[in-house]
Each structure stands twice: as C-alpha cells, then as structure tokens.
N, C-alpha and C positions, 0 to 999 in steps of 0.2 A: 890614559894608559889602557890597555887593550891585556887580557886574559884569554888564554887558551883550555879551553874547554872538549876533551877529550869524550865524547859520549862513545859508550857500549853499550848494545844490549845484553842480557843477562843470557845464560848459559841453556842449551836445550832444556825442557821438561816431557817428561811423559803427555801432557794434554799437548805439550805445541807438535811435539812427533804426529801428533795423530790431528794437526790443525785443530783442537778444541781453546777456546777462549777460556784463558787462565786469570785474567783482570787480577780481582783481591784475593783469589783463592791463593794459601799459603801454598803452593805446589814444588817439589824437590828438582833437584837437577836428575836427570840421567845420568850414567855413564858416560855418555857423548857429551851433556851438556858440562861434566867436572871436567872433561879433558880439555873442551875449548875453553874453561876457566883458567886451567893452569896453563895453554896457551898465551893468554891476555898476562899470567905474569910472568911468561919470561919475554913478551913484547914491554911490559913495564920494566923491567930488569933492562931493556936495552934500552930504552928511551921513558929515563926517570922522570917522574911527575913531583908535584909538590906536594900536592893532596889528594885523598880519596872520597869519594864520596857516593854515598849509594842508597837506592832506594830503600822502606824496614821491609820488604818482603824476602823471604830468606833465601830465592833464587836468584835475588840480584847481589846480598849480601855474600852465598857462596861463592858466586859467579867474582867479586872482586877481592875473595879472603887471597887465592895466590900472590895477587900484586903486592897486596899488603904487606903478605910474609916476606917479598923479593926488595922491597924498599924499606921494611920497621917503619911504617906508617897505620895509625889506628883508623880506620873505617870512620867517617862520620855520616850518618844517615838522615834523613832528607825526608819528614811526609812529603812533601810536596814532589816526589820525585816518584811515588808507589800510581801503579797502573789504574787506568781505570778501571770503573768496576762496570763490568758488563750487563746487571741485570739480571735476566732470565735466562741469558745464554752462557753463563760461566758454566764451565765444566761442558759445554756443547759446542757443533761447532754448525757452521753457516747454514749448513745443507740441510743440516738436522731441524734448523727453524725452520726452513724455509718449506720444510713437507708441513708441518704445524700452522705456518702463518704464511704462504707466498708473497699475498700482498705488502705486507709489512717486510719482508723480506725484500723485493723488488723496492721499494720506496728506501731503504736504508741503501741499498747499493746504489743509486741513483744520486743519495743524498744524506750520507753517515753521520753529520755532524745535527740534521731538519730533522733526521729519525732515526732516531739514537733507540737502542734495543729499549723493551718494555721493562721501567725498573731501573735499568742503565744512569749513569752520570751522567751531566750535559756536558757534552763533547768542548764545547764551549770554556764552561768553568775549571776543567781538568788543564783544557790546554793553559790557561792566566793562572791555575796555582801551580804548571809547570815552569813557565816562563818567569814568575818570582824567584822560584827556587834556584831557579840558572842563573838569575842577575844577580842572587843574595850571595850563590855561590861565587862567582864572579868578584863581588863587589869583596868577599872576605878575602881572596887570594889577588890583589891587584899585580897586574906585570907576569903571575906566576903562571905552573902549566897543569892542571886540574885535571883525572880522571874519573869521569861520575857515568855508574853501571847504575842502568833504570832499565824502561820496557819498549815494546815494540809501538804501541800507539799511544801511548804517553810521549815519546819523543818524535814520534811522527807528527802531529799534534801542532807541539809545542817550534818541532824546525818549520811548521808553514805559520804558524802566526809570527816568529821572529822576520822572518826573508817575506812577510807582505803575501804570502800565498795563501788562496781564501782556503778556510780547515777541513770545509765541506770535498774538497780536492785532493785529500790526504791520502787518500787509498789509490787514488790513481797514480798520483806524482811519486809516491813515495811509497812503491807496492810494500814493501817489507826491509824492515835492516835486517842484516844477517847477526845471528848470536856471535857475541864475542867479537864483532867487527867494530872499526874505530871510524866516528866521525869526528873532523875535525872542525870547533866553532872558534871564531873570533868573538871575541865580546868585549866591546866599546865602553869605555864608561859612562858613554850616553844613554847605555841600552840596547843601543840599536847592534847585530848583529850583521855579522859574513861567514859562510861554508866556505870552508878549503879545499874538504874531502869527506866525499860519503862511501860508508858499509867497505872499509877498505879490510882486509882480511889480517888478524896479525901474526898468521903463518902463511906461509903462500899453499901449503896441502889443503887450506880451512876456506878455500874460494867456493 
C-alpha cells in the first residue's frame, strides 16, 4: 500500500528574504511568508489531506496553522522533520563566510554534504532522521494523503537519499524548493520511494 506525501516548504522568513541560513534558529514568517501560508490552506481546502504534519520550528508550524484551520485537523509535529542546524553560519549567509573562510567556503560548494559548515550537522545524519520521519509518517497514515511542512535542506536532503541520488549533489540537483510550494512523494511500504511533482506552486501568482 503506497501513501501520499504532500511536502512544503515553510513560509518566507526575514533571514531567507535576505538568503541568511535560518537552520534551528526559531525565526518568524514575514508578511509574504503568512500570505503564502494561508495560500497552502486554501490549496488544502481544495485538495483535502488526511493528516498534517510539521516540523517544531515555529515557521513551519505557522506556515501549516491555515490548512489546519481549513480542514479541523491538529498539527502533529515531527523532530525529525526540524532543519538542519548550520553551525557558524545560521543567521549568515554564503557570501558572508566566504570573505571569513574562502577556502572552506569553496570546498563546501564543491562538496556540502564532505564540508558541512564549522559546527554544522552532518548532512548525512539529518538526511537518515529525515527519511525516518517520512517512512514513520508514511507507515501511520497507510493508503492516506499526508501534508508535512519542514525545510528547504532538510527535504532536499532527505528527496536525494530516497530517489538514490548521492546527497553531496543536493544543491546542484535540487537548487531550492519554493516556500509554500507542494512536492508530491509516493511512499511504498517498502520504503522505497517515487516523485510525482516537484516545487509545484499552490496558487498559480506564487510561481
């Protein structure tokens, strides 16, 4: 029996506006980011899910409170679904290390997952307690249609180790999902996973 796994990413923040790496820092939605959240719930309003699920960081929590409201579904939260934690570069962003550290800078773009920032998670371990938390979800909602709001490299991550694609390849293959846009996964009760649709928009103004 195969589950449908609705992934979003969570709604703008003030650091992602300004490309800064928000990982575990608790950081707010914007303006823009509330709006593209109450987007996601009138796309849930049209195409009702069974269950919600979302990262504990509270921009992925706000980012899926609409849906909730639009189907009386309670949120169920997920550590294994919260961002990774960047290190020395949360609250910074690429450019900013890179006047600091070139070297280390050039070796992480080269190889994100071999030279993971200083401090940083291993890109490695994030992706395997993401891919848990997908199968466990999965495995609770069998046959059902699942919407789980997490992060931008936590589920980048997590879609190249499912589909076989090596993780150190993530930034390339898989530059960025759009806020509040829907990927669509199959999930096997094997485990094993299929993409049906990536970063799809759930208003068509939100491309």
């Amino acid at each position: 029996m195969t589950t449908t796994l609705l992934l979003a990413r969570h709604g703008q923040t003030v650091w992602h506006a300004e490309n800064r790496y928000a990982g575990v820092s608790d950081i707010a939605l914007t303006d823009t980011g509330r709006a593209q959240a109450e987007a996601l719930g009138r796309w849930a309003a049209a195409h009702p899910v069974d269950a919600i699920w979302t990262s504990p960081l509270s921009r992925a929590v706000a980012t899926a409170d609409p849906a909730c409201r639009a189907l009386g579904l309670t949120p169920q939260r997920e550590p294994g679904l919260r961002e990774c934690d960047f290190g020395v570069v949360e609250g910074r962003t690429l450019a900013e290390f890179e006047t600091e550290d070139p070297e280390w800078a050039a070796a992480y773009r080269a190889d994100p997952v071999a030279h993971s920032f200083p401090g940083a998670e291993d890109p490695t371990a994030a992706a395997a307690r993401g891919v848990r938390a997908l199968r466990d979800i999965a495995a609770a909602h069998p046959g059902g249609r699942v919407l789980v709001v997490a992060h931008n490299t936590l589920l980048r991550l997590v879609l190249c180790t499912l589909l076989s694609i090596p993780a150190r390849e993530y930034r390339r293959v898989l530059p960025r999902l759009r806020n509040a846009a829907i990927s669509e996964l199959r999930m096997n009760s094997d485990g094993s996973a299929a993409l049906l649709s990536l970063n799809v928009p759930c208003e068509p103004d939100m491309s």
